[in-house]
C-alpha positions as CSV (number, residue, x, y, z in Angstrom):
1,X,3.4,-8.9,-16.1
2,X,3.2,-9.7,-12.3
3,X,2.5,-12.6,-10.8
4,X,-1.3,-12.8,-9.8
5,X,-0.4,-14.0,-6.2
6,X,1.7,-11.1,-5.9
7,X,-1.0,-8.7,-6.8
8,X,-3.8,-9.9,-4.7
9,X,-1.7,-10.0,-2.0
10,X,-0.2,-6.7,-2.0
11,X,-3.7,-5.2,-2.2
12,X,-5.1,-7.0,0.5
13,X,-2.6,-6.2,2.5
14,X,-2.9,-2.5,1.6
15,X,-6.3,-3.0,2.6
16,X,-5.6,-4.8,6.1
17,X,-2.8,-1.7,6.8
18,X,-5.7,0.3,6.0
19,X,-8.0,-1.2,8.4
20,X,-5.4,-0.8,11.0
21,X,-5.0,3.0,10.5
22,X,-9.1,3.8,10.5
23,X,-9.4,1.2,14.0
24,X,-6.6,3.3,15.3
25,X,-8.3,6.5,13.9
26,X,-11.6,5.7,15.7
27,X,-13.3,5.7,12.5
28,X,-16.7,3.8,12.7
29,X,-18.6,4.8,10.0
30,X,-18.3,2.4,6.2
31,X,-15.2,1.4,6.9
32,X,-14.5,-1.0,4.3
33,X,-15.8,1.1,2.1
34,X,-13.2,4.1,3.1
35,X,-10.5,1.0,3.4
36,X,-11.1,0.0,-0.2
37,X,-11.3,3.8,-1.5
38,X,-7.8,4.4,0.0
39,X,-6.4,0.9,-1.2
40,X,-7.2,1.9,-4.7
41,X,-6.1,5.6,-4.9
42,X,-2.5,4.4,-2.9
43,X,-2.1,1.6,-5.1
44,X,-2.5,4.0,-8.2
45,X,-0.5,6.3,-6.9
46,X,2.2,4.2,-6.1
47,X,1.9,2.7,-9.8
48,X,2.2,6.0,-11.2
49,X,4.8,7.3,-9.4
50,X,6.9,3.3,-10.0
51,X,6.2,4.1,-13.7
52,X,7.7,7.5,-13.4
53,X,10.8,6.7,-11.6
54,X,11.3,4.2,-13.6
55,X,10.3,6.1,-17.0
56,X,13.3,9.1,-15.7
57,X,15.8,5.9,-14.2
58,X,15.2,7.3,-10.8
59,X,16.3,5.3,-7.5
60,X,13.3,3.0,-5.6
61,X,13.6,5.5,-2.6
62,X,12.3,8.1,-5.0
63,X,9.0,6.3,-5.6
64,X,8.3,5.8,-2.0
65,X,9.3,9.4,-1.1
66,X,6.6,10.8,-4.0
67,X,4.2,8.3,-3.3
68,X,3.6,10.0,0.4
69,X,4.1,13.6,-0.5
70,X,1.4,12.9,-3.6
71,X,-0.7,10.9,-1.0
72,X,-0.5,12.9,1.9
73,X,-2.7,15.0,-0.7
74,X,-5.3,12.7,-1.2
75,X,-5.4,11.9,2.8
76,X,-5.7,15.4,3.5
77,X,-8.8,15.3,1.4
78,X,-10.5,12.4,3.3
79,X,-9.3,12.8,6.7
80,X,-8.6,15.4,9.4
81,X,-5.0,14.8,10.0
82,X,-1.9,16.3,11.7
83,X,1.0,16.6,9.6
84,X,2.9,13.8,11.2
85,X,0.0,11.5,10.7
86,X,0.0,12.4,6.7
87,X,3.5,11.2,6.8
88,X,3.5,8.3,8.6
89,X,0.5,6.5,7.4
90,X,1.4,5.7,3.8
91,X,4.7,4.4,5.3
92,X,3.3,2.1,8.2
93,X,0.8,1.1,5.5
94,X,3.4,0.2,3.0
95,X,5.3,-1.9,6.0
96,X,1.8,-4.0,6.5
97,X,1.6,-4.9,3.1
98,X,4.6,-5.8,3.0
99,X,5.0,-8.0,5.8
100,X,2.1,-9.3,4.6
101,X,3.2,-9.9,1.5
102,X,6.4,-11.7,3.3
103,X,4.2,-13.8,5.4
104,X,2.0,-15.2,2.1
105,X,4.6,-16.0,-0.1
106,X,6.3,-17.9,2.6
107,X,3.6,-19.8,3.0
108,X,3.1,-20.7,-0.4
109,X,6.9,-21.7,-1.1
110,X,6.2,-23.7,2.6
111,X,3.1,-25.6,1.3
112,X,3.9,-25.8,-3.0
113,X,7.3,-25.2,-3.5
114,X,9.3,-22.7,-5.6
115,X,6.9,-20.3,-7.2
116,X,7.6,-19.7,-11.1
117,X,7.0,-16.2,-12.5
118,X,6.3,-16.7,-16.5
């Protein structure tokens, strides 16, 4: 079981990287809502394909590398991108979560010490 911290704050910052890529799209219409639909479905896919790579004793590269090809599906679904774009996003997306992620948890160990995972 994960740590709840560690949840929360990988989806928001899914969610933030998100919000990043539709301002830098020029997307104005329910963003949030489009933010939140591609949190979810990226955060399921990634899941899915961790389960899988780790179900078959595949590498970690592995589930990042299936996570954007099986993504770049669902983007090309949603958005009107070039092929470069499909690539990229999921990636820059997974390095904003991440440093968000980063930033949080130092934070927390900052302010209340070593955090205990049960």
């Amino acid at each position: 079981m994960q740590h709840p911290l560690f949840l929360l704050t990988f989806f928001i910052g899914t969610f933030i990287g998100f919000r990043f890529v539709l301002a830098y799209l020029r997307v104005k219409d329910e963003v949030n809502k489009r933010a939140a639909a591609l949190t979810i479905s990226f955060l399921a896919i990634q899941l899915a394909c961790g389960w899988l790579s780790n179900l078959l004793n595949l590498v970690e590269p592995t589930t990042l590398v299936a996570s954007v090809i099986l993504f770049a599906f669902v983007l090309r679904k949603v958005l009107i991108l070039k092929l470069w774009q499909l690539i990229v996003i999921p990636i820059v997306v997974s390095m904003i979560s991440t440093l968000f992620m980063a930033i949080t948890f130092m934070l927390a160990i900052r302010l209340f010490g070593p955090i205990g995972v049960n």
